[in-house]
Backbone as CSV, one residue per row, in Angstrom:
resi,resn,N_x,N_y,N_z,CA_x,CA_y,CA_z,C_x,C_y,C_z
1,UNK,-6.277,19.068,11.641,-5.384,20.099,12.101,-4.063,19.501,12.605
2,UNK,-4.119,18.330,13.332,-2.902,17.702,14.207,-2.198,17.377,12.649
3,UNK,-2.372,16.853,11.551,-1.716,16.546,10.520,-0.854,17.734,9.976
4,UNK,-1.528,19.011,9.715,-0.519,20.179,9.506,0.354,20.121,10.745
5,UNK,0.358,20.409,11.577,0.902,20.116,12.645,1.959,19.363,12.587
6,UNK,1.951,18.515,12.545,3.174,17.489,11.940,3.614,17.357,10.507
7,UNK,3.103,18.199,9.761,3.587,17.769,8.533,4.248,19.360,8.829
8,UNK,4.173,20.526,8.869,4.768,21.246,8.851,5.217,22.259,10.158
9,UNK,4.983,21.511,11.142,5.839,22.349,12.569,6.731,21.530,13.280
10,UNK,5.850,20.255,14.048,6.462,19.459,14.734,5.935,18.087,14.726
11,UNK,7.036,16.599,14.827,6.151,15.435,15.035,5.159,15.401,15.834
12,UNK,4.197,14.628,15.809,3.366,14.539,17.355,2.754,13.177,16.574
13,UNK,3.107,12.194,17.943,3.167,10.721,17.933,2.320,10.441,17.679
14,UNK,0.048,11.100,17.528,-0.510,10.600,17.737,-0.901,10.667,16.091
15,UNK,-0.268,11.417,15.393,-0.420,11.788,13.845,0.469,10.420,12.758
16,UNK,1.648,10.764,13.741,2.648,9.638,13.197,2.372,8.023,13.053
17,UNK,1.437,7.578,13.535,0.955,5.974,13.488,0.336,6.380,12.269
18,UNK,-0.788,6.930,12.143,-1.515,6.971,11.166,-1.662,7.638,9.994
19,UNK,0.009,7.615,9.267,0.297,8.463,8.272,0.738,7.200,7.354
20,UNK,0.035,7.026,6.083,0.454,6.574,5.310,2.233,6.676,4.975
21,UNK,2.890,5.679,5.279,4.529,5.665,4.756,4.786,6.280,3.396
22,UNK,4.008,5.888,2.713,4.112,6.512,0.880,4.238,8.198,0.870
23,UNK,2.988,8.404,2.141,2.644,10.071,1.787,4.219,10.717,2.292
24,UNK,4.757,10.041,3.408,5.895,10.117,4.298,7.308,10.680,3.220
25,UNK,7.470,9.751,2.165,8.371,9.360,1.357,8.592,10.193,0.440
26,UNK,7.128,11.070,-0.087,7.812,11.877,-1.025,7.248,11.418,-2.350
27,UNK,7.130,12.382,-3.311,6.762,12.183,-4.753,7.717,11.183,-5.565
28,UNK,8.455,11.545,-5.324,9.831,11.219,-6.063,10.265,10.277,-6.068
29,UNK,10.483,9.889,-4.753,10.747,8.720,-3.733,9.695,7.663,-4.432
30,UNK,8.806,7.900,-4.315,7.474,7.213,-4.940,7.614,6.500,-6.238
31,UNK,7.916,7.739,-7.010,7.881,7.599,-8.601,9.125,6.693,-9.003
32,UNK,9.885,6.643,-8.053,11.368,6.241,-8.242,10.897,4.071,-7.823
33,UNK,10.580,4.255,-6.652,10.263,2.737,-6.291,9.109,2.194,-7.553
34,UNK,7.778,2.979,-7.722,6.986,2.226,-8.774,7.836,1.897,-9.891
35,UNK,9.103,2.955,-10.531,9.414,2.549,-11.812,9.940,1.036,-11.895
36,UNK,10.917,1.082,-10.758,11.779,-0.249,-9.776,11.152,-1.137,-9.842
37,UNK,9.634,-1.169,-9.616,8.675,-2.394,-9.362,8.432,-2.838,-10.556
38,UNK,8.235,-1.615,-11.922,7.478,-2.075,-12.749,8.241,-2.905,-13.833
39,UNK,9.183,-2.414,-13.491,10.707,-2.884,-14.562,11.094,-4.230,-14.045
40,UNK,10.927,-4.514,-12.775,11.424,-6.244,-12.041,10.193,-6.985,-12.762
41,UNK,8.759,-6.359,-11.959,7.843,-7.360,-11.821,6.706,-7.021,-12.979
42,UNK,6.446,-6.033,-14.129,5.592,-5.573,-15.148,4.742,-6.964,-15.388
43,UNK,4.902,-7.699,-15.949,4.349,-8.734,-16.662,3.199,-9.453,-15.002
44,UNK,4.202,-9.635,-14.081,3.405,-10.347,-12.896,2.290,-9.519,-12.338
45,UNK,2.690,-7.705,-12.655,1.391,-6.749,-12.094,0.591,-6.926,-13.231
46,UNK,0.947,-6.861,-14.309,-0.087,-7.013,-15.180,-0.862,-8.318,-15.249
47,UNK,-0.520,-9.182,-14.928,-1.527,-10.172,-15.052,-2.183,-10.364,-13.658
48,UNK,-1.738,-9.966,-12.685,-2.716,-9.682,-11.122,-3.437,-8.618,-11.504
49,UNK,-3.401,-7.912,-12.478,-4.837,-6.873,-12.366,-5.430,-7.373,-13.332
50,UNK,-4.999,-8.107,-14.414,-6.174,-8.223,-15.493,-6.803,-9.407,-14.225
51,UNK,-6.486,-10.164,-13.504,-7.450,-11.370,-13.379,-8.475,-11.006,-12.160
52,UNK,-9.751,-10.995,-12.449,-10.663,-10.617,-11.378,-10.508,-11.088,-10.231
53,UNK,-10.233,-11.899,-10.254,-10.306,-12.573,-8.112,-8.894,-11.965,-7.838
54,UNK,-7.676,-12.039,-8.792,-7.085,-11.246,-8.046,-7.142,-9.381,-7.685
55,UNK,-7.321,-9.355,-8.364,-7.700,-8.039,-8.698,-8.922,-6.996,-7.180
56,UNK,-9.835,-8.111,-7.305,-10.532,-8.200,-5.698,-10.122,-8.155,-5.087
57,UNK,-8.907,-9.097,-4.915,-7.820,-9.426,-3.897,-7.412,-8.364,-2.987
58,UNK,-6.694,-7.393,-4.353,-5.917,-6.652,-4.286,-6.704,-5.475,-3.698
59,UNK,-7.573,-5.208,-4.299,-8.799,-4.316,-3.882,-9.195,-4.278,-2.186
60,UNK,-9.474,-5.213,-2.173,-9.608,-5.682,-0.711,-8.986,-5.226,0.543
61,UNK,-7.009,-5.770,0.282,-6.526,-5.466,0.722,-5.992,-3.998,0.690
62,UNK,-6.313,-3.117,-0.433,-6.049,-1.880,-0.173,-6.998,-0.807,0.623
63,UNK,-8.109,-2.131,1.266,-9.276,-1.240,1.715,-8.698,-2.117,3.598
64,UNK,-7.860,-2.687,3.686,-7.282,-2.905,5.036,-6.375,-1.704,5.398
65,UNK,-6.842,-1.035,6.259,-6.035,-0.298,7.576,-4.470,-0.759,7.267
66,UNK,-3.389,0.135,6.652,-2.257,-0.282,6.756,-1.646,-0.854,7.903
67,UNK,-1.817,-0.669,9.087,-1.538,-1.324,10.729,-1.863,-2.581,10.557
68,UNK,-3.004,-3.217,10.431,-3.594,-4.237,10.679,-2.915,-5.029,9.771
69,UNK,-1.791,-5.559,10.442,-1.249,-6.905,9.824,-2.536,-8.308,9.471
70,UNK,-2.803,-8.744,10.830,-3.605,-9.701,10.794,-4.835,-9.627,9.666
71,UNK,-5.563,-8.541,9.600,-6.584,-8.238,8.934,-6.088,-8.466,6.951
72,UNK,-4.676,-7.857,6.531,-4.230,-8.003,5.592,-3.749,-9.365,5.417
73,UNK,-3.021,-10.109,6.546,-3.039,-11.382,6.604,-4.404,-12.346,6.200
74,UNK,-5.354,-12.031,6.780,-6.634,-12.854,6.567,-7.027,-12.161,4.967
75,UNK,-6.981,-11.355,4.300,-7.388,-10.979,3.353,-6.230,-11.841,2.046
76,UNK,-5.742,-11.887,2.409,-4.497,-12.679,1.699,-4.701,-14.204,1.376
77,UNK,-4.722,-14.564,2.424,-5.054,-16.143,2.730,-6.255,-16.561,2.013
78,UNK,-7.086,-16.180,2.447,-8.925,-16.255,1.886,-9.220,-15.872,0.401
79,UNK,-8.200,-15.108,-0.173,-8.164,-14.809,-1.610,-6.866,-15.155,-2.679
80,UNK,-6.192,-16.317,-1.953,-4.605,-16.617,-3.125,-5.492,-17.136,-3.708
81,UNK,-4.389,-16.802,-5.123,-4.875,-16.786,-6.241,-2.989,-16.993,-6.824
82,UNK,-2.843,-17.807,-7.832,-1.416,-18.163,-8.560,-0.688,-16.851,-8.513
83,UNK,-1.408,-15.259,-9.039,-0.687,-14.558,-9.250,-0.337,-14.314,-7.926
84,UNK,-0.964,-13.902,-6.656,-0.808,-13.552,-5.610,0.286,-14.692,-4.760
């Protein structure tokens, strides 16, 4: 409920930590940065997902709490891999 709340009346600080930035940003906004990414870096995402450990990697870290620096930090470290 506190999420409608802030998404369509008023901020309230305790919603705002724990809102994904992406959801924040907008469709568009979105669609606009992936194209950006895919056009610089295509070849480097593509070969971090074909390769399994990275790919885990990556997995991993999308299962870290966006806040938790440290936690994405340790998930990082414990799984480089060339592409990463």
């Amino acid at each position: 409920a506190l999420f409608l709340v802030h998404a369509l009346v008023r901020p309230c600080a305790v919603v705002a930590s724990d809102i994904n930035p992406s959801w924040e940003k907008g469709v568009v906004r979105n669609i606009q940065e992936f194209k950006t990414m895919a056009d610089c870096c295509g070849p480097q995402i593509a070969a971090a997902l074909s390769d399994p450990k990275t790919k885990s990697a990556i997995d991993a870290l999308n299962a870290v709490d966006l806040r938790d620096q440290v936690g994405s930090y340790r998930v990082i470290v414990s799984n480089e891999t060339p592409q990463l």
